[in-house]
Backbone as CSV, one residue per row, in Angstrom:
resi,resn,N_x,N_y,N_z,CA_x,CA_y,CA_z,C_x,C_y,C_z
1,UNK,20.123,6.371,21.493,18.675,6.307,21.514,18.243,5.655,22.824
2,UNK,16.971,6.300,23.229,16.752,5.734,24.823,15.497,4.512,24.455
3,UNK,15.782,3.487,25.442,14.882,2.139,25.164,13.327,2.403,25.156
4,UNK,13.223,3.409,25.607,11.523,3.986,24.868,11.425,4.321,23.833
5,UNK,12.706,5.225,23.606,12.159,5.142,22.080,12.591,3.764,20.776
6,UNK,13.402,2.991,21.483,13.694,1.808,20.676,12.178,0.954,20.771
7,UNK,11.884,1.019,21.894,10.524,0.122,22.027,9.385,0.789,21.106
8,UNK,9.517,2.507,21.012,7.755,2.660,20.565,8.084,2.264,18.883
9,UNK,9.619,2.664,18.538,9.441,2.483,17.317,9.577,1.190,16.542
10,UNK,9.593,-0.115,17.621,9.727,-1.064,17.211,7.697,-1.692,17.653
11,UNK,7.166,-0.822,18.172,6.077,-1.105,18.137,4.783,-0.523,17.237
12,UNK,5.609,0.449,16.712,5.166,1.590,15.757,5.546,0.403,14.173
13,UNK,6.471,-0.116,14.316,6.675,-0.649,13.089,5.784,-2.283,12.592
14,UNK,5.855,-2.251,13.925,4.844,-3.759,13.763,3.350,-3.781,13.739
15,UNK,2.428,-2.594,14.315,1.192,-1.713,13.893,1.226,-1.485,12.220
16,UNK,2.677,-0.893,11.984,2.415,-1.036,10.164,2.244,-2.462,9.407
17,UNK,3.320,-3.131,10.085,3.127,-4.492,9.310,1.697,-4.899,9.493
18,UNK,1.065,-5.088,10.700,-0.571,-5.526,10.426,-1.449,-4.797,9.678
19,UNK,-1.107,-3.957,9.866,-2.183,-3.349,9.021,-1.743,-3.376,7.531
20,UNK,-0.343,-3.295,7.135,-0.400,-3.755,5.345,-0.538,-5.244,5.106
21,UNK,-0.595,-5.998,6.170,-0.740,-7.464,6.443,-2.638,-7.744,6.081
22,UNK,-3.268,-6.702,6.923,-4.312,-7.061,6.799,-5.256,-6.228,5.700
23,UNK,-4.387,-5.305,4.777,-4.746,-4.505,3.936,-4.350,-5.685,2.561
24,UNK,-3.324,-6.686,2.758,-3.027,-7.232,1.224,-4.324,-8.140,1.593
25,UNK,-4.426,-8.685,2.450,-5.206,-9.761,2.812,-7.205,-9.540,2.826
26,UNK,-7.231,-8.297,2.984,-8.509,-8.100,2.703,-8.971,-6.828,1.266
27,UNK,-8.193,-6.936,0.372,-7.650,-6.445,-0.993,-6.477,-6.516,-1.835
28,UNK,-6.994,-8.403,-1.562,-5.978,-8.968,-2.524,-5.790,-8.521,-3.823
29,UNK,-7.096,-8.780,-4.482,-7.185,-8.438,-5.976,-6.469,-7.731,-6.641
30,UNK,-6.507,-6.392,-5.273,-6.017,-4.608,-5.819,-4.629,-4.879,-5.340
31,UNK,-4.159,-5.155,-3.972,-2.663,-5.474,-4.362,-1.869,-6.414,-5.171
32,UNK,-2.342,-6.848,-5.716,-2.203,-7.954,-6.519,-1.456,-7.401,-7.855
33,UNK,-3.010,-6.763,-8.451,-2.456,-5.241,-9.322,-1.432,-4.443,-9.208
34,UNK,-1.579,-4.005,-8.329,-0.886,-2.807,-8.106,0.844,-3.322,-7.714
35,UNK,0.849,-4.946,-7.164,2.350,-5.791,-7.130,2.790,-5.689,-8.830
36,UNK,1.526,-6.122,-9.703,1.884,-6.549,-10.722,2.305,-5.178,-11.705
37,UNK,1.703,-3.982,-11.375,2.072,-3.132,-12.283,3.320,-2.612,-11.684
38,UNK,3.589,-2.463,-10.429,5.281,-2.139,-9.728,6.082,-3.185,-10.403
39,UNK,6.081,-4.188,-10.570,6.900,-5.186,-11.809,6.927,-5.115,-12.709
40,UNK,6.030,-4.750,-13.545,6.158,-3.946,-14.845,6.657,-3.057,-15.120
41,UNK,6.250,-2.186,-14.596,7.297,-0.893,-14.650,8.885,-0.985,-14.405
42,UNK,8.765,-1.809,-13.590,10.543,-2.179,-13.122,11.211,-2.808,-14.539
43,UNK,10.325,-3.622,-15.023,10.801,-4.192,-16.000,11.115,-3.729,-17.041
44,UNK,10.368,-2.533,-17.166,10.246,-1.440,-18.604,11.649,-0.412,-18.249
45,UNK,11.920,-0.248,-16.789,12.673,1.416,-16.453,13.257,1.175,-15.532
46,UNK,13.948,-0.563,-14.822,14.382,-0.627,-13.717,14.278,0.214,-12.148
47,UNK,14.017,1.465,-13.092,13.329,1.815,-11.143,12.252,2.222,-11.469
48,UNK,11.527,2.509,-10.295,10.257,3.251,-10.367,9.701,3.313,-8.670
49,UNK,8.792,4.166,-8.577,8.092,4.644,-7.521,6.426,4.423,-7.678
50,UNK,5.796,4.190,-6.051,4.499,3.982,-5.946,4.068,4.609,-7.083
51,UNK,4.181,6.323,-7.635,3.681,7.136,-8.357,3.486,6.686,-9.551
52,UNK,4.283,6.135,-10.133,3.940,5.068,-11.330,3.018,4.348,-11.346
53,UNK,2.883,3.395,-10.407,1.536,2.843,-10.472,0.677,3.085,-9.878
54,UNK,0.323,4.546,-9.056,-0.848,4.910,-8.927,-1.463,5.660,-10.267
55,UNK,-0.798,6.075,-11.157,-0.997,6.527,-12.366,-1.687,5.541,-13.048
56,UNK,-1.167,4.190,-13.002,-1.651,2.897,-13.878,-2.934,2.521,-13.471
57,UNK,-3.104,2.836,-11.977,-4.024,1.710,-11.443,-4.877,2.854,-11.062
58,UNK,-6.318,2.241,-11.769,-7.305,2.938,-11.415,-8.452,2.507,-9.955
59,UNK,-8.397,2.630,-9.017,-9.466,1.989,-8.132,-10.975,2.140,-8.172
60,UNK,-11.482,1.360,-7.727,-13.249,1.699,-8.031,-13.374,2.744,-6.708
61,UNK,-14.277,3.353,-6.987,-14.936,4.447,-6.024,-14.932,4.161,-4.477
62,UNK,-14.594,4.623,-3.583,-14.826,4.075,-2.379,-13.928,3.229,-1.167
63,UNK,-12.848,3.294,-2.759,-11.642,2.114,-2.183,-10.706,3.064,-1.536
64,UNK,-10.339,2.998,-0.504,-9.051,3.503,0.356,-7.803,3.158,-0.730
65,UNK,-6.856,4.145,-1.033,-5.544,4.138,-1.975,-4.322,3.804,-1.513
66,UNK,-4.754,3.757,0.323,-3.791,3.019,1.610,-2.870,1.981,1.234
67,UNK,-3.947,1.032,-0.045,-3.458,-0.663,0.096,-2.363,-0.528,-0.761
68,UNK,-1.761,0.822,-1.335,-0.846,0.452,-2.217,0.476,0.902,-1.669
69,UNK,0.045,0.940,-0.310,1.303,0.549,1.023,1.998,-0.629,1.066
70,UNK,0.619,-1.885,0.094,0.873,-2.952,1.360,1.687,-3.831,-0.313
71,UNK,1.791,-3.286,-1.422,2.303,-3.505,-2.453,3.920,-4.224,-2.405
72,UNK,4.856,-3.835,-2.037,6.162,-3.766,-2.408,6.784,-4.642,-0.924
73,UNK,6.436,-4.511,-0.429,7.214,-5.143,0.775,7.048,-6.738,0.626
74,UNK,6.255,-7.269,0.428,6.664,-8.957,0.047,7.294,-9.183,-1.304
75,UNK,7.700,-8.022,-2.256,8.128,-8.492,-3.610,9.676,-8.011,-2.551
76,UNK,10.218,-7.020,-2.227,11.053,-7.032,-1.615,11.925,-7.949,-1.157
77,UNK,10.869,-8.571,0.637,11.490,-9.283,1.180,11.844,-10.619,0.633
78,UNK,11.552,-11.020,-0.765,11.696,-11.931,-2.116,13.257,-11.860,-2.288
79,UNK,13.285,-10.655,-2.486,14.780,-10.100,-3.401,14.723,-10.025,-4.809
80,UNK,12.693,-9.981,-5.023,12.740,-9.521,-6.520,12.900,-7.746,-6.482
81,UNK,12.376,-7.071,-5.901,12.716,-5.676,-5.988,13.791,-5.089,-4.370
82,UNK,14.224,-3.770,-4.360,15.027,-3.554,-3.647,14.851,-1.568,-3.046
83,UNK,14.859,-1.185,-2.246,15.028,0.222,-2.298,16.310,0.814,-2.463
84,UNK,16.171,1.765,-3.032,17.766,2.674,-3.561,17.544,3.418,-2.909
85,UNK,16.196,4.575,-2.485,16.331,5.652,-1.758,14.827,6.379,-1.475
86,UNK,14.879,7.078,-1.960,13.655,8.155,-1.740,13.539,9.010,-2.482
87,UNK,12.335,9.765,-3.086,12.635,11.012,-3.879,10.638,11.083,-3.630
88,UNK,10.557,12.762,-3.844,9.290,13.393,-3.409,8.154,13.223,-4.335
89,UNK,7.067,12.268,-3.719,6.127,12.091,-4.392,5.499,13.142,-5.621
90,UNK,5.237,12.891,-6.631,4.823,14.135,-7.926,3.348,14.425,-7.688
91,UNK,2.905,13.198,-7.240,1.254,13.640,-7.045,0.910,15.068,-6.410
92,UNK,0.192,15.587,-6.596,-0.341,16.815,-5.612,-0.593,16.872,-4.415
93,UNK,-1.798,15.724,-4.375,-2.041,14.969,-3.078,-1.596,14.635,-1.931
94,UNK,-0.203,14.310,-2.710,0.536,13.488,-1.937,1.735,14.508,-1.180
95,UNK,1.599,15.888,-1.193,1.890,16.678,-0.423,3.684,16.916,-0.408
96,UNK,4.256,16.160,-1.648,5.818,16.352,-1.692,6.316,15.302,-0.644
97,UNK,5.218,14.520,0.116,6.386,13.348,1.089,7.265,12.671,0.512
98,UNK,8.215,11.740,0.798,8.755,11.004,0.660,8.322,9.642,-0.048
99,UNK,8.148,8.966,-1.186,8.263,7.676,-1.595,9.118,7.012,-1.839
100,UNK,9.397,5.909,-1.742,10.624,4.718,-2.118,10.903,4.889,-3.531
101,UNK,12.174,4.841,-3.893,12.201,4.529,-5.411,13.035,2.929,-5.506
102,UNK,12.448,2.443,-6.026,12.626,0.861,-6.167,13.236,0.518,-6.927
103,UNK,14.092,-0.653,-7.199,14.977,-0.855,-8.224,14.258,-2.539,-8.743
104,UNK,14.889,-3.141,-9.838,14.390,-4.055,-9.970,15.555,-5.286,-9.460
105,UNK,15.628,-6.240,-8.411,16.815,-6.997,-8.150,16.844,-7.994,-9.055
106,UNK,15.802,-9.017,-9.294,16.288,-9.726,-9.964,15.305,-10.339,-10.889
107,UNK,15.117,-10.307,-12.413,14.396,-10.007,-13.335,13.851,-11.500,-13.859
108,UNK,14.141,-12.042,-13.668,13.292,-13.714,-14.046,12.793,-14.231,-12.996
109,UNK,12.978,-13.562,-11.754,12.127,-13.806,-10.308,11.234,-12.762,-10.544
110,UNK,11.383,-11.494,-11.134,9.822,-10.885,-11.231,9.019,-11.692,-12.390
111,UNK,9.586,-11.724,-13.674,8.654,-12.366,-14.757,8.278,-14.060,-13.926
112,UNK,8.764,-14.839,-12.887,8.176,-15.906,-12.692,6.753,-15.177,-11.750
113,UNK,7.572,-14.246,-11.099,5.715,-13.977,-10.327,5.030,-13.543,-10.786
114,UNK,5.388,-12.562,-11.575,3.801,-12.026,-12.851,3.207,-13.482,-13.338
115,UNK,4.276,-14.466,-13.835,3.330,-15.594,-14.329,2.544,-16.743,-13.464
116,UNK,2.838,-16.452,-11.837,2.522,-17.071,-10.996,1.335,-16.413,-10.515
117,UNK,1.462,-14.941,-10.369,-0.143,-13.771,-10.506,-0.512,-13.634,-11.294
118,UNK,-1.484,-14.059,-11.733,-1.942,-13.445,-12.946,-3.188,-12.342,-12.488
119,UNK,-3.480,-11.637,-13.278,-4.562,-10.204,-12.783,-5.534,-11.535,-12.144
120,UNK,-6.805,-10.714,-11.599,-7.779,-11.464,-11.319,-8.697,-10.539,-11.119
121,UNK,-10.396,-10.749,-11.590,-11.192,-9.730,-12.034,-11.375,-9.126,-10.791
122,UNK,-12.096,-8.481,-11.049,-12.525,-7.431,-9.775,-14.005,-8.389,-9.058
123,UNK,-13.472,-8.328,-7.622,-14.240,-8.736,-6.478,-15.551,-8.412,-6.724
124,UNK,-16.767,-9.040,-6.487,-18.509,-9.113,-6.338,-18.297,-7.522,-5.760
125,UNK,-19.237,-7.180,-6.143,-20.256,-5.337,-5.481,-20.912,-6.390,-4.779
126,UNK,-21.187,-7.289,-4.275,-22.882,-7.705,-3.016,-21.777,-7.514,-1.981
127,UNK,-22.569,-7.209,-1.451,-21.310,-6.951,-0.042,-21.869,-7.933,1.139
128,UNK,-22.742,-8.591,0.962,-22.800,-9.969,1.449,-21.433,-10.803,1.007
129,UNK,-20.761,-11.180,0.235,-19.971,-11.815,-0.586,-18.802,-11.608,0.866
130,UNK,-18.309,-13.030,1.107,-16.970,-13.429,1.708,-15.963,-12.332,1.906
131,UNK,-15.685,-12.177,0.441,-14.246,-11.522,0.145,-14.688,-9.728,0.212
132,UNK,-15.771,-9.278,0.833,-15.629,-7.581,0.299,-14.969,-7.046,0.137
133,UNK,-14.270,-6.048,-0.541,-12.966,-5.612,-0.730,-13.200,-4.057,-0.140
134,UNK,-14.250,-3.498,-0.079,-14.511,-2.169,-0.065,-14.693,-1.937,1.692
135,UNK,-15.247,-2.524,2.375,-15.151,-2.317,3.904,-14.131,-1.793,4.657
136,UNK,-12.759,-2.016,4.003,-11.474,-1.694,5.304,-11.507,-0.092,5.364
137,UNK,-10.983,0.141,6.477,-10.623,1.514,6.127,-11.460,2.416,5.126
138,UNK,-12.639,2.889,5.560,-13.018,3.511,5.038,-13.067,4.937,4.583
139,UNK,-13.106,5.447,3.480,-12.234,6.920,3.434,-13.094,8.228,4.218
140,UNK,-14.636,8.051,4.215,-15.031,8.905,5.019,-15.619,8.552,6.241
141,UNK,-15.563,8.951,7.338,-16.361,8.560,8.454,-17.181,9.560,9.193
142,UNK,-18.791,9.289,9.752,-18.727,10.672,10.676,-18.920,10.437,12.194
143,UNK,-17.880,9.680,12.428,-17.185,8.921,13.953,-15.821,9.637,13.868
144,UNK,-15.508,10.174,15.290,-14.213,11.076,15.565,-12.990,10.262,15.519
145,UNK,-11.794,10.031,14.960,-10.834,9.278,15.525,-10.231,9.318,17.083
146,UNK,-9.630,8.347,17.266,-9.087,8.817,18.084,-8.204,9.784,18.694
147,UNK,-7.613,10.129,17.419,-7.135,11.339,17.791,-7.700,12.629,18.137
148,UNK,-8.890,12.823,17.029,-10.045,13.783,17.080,-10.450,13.938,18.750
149,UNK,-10.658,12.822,19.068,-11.350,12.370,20.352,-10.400,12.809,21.732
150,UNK,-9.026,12.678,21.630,-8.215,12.929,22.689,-8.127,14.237,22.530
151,UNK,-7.767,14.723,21.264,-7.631,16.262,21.667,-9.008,17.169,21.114
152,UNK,-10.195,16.936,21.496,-11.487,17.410,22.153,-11.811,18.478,20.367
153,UNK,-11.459,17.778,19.368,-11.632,18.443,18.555,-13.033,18.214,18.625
154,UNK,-14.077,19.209,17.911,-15.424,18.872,17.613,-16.135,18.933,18.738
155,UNK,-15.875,19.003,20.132,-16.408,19.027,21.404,-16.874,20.326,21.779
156,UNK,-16.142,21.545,21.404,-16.470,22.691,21.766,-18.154,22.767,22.013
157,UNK,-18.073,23.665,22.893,-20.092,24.329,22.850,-20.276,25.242,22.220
């Protein structure tokens, strides 16, 4: 591998960490959930995939479904859960990619964090309120991305 590409993909990987960094952090509540129902399920069927608990977890209207990226990687780097492999998302949506299938590592370190999380209600609608949960990433925009923008989509005359 040539040191450009060691560099983009070590810079490519740390763009993910902030952003599921700043996705648990500004929708705690919902990853919170969505930590707690990936532990459940583990607990019920030792493995399981995101798809499980996007099934469980219902989001309110408006909410980006992104944050349940930012789910599994601190129960992980714990050594309460673990990846075994991969197998193709069932959702429709979700286009047959690739999801993690998770195992459960070690089972009285998940039941201490379920009892250390407990759910917590759903965040204020005033969107004055500190904590908004609904602002990040918003699912529709009618601002071009950047990508849109470099390759002159929408520009035509």
């Amino acid at each position: 591998m040539m040191p450009q590409e060691n560099a983009g993909r070590a810079e490519g990987e740390r763009r993910k960490a902030d952003a599921l960094t700043t996705l648990a952090e500004r929708r705690k509540v919902y990853v919170n959930r969505v930590r707690r129902a990936l532990l459940l399920a583990l607990l019920a069927a030792e493995t399981a995939t995101i798809d499980e608990v996007r099934f469980a977890i219902e989001l309110p209207d408006g909410l980006n479904p992104k944050l349940f990226g930012a789910a599994p990687g601190p129960l992980a780097r714990a050594g309460i859960i673990h990846a075994i492999g991969f197998t193709k998302t069932c959702r429709p949506q979700g286009h047959a990619r690739p999801v993690t299938v998770w195992r459960l590592a070690d089972r009285p370190a998940a039941e201490r964090w379920l009892r250390a999380h407990p759910d917590q209600p759903d965040p204020a609608e005033d969107d004055s309120a500190p904590d908004v949960q609904r602002s990040l990433f918003p699912l529709t925009t009618n601002e071009p991305t950047s990508t849109v923008a470099a390759a002159g989509v929408g520009m035509e005359n």
